[in-house]
N, C-alpha and C positions, 0 to 999 in steps of 0.2 A: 544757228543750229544749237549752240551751244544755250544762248541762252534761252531756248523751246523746253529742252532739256533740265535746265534750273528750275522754271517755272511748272512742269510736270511734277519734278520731286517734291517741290514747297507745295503743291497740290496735295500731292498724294503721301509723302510722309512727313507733315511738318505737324502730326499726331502726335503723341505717345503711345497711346492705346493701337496703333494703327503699325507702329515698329514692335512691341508686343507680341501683337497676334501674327506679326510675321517670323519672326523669332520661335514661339511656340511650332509654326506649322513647319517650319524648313530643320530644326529638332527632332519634330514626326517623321518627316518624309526622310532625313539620315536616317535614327533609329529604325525604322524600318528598311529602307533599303540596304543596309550594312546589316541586319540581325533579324532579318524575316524569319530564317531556316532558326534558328534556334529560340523565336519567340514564339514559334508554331502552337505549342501546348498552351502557352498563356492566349496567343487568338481563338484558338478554339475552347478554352474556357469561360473568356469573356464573352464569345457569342450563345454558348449556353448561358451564362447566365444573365443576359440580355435577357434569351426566354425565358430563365424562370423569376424572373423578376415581378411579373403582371400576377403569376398564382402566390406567389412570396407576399406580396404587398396586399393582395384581397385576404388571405389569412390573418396577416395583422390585422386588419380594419375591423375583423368576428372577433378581436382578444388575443390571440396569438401572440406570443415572442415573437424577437426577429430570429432568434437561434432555433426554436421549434419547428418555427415554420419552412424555414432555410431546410431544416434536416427531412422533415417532411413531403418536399417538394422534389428533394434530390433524390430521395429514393423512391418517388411514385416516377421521376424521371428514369433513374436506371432501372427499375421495374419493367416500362414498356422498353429499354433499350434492349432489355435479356429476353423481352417475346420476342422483339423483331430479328434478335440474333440467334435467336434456338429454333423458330417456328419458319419467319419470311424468308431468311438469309440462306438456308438450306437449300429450300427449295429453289431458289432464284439462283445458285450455285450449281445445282444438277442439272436446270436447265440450260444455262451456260456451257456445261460440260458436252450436252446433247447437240446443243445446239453448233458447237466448233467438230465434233464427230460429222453431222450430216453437213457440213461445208461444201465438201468434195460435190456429195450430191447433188447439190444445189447447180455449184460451180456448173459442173456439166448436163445441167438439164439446161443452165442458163445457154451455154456453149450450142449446144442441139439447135436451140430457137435463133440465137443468133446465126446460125449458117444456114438458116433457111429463109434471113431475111434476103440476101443478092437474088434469090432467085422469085421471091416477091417481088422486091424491088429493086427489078436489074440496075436502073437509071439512076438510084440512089447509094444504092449498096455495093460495096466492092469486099470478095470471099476474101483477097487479102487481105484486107485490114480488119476483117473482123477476125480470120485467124490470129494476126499480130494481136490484136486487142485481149482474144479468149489468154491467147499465151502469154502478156503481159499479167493478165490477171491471175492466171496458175502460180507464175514465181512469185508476186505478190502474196500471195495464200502462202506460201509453203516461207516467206519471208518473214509472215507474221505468224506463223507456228513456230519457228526457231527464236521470234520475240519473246514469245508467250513462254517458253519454254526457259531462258533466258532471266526472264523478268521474277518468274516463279523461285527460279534459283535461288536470286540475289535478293526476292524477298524475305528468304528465309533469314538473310541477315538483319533483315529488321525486324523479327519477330520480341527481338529483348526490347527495339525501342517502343515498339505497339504494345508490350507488356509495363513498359513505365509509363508510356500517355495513360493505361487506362488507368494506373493506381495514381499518378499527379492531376490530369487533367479533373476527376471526378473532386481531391482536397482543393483545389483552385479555386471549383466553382462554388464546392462551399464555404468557402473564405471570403471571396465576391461577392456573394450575395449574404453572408451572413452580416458582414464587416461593413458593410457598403457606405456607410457616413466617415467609418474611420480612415479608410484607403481614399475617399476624396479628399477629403479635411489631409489627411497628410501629402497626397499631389498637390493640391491648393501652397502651400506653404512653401515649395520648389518654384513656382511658377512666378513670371513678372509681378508686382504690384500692380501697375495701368494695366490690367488687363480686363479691362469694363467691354471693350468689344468683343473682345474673344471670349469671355462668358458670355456675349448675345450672341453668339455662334456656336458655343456651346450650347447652350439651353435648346436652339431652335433644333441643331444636329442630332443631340441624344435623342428626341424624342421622336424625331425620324427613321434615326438608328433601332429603337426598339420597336417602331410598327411595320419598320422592313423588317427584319429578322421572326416578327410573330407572323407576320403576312406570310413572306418567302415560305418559312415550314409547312406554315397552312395552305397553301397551296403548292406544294408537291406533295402533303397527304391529299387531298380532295383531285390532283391531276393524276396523281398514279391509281386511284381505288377505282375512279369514273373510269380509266382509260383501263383497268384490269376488269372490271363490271362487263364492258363495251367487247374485250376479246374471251372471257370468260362466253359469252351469249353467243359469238360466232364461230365457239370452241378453238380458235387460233393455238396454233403449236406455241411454246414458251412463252404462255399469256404472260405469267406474273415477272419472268425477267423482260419483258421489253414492258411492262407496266412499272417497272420498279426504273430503268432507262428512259421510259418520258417522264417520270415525274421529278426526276433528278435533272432531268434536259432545261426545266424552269430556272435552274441558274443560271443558263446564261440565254439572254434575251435573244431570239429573235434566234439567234445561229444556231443553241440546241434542239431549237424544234425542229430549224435545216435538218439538220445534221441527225436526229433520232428519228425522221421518217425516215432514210435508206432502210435499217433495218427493218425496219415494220414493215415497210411496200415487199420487201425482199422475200420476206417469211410466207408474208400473205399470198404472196404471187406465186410460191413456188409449193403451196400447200391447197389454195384453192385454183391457181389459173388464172385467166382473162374470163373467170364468169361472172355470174350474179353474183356471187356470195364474194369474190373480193371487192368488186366497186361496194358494196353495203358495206363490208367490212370497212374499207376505206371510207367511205361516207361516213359512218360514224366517230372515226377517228378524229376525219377533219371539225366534226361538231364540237367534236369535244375542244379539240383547238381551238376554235374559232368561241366557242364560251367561255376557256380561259384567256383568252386577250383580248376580250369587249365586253366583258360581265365581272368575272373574276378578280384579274386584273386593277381592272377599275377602281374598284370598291375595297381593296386590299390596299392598293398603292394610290390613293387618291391624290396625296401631297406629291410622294417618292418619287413619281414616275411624271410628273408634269416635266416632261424632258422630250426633246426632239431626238424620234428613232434615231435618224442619223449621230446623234451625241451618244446616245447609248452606247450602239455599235462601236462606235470610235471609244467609248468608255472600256468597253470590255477590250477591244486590244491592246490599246497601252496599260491599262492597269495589269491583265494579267499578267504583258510581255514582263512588266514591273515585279511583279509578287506573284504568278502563278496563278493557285488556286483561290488564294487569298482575295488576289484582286479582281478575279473574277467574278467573286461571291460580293465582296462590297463593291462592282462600279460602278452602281447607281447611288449607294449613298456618298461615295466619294466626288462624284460628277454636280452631287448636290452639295456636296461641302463646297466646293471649286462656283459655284452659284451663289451660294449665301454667303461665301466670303467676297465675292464680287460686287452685290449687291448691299454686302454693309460697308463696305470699304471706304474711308470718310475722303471726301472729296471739297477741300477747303477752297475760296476763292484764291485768285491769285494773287500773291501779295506786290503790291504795287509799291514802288520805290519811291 
């Protein structure tokens, strides 16, 4: 056993390049797991400027500075940031507001129909349990309004730090992208010498990393506009916040879209009924779903997403459980990092004695 064991390691690390790139990753994965919470403003800068990197680089290419263009790009970025936060965010906010007021109502029209299923369906339905259920779901309501209320509070204590993300995160990203050869060139010179592998995993990584992140964006604008278009036309109550809810729901695969139909069937059901106009409404919803993860999708994430549902899924649990929100938003490129280092991983003969 012992010696399966020997001939395994002299397999797999009798590299350089191959202790390196193992070095470099288990680095990452400390520095990250020990300093996620206060690396937060630098990941969310680098994922901005991830994005702006593609309109940064096309400027140069017309004549541009890198520092022109940098400055240029930042502020036609924070430009659309201050529409969506003066114009969409309002409105998506009052709907929100309206929408936890008629709660109640809902609640108990829901309650109404439910105690008239036992007596459709003697054989299936029992009035107790669907009282125990209505009244589980009351304290529930009135449990997540003392959240809400709660959560508001103690926001306010972050209001100094969402006052320094916006005035750090915004000089970050233009330092990233302004600087961008000199901040590599000075990582580069910390890092192993043998590290010939882990630049072909670099190389292969960034470039996946920048066409998810331009994908990802672009398609939660094209999933919220179609999916606000789609309730806009069937006049649905708080079109633009449950349009603003699916199109944010595309972060996380597979389970956001679970998880952001309740509200949508909820609204719909409780504003039009079991008639025509909620199956349309609902029919059109699912089109829209079903166009972004067999068209969309596709064509966005052609490389990204060559991954088995099931590994997703499993991606998105343990990274989040890992890093939150963080590892939510990357589990797909990290599940393809975990892939291509798999896959370049040198695998020497056995050395024979």
């Amino acid at each position: 056993m012992l010696e399966m064991l020997m001939q395994w390691y002299r397999r797999r690390f009798s590299d350089p390049e191959a202790i390196a790139l193992l070095v470099i990753l288990l680095a990452g994965f400390c520095i990250l797991f020990f300093f996620s919470g206060l690396l937060a403003p630098l990941l969310m800068a680098l994922v901005i400027a991830y994005l702006l990197e593609w309109p940064t680089a096309r400027l140069q290419r017309i004549g541009c500075s890198r520092s022109f263009a940098a400055t240029l790009v930042l502020m036609m970025f924070v430009g659309i940031l201050l529409v969506m936060a003066f114009v969409v965010m309002p409105v998506a906010w009052q709907q929100g507001i309206n929408l936890i007021r008629d709660m109640p109502g809902m609640l108990n029209k829901l309650s109404d129909f439910a105690a008239t299923l036992p007596r459709r369906y003697p054989a299936l339905m029992d009035a107790g349990i669907i009282d125990a259920m209505a009244e589980n779901m009351r304290s529930r309501m009135l449990t997540m309004g003392d959240s809400v209320v709660k959560y508001s509070l103690a926001s306010l204590v972050g209001l100094l730090t969402l006052a320094v993300y916006l005035v750090l995160v915004p000089l970050m990203v233009f330092f990233l992208v302004k600087d961008k050869e000199q901040l590599l060139n000075a990582v580069r010179r910390i890092l192993p010498r043998n590290r010939g592998l882990a630049g072909q995993v670099w190389k292969e990584m960034n470039q996946q990393i920048t066409n998810y992140i331009r994908g990802k964006v672009l398609e939660m604008v094209v999933v919220g506009v179609a999916t606000w278009i789609g309730f806009i036309l069937f006049g649905l109550n708080y079109s633009l916040l449950l349009a603003v809810l699916v199109g944010f729901s595309v972060l996380i695969p597979y389970i956001g879209a679970f998880v952001v139909t309740i509200p949508v069937v909820g609204v719909a059901l409780f504003q039009f009924g079991l008639g025509t106009e909620f199956w349309s409404c609902f029919a059109v919803y699912l089109i829209i779903q079903g166009l972004d993860g067999n068209l969309l999708v596709p064509v966005l994430f052609s490389e990204a997403v060559n991954l088995h549902p099931l590994v997703i899924i499993l991606s998105v649990i343990i990274f989040g459980g890992l890093w939150g929100f963080w590892g939510v938003f990357f589990a797909i490129p990290l599940a393809t990092l975990i892939k291509a280092v798999i896959h370049a991983w040198p695998d020497s003969p056995a050395i024979e004695e």
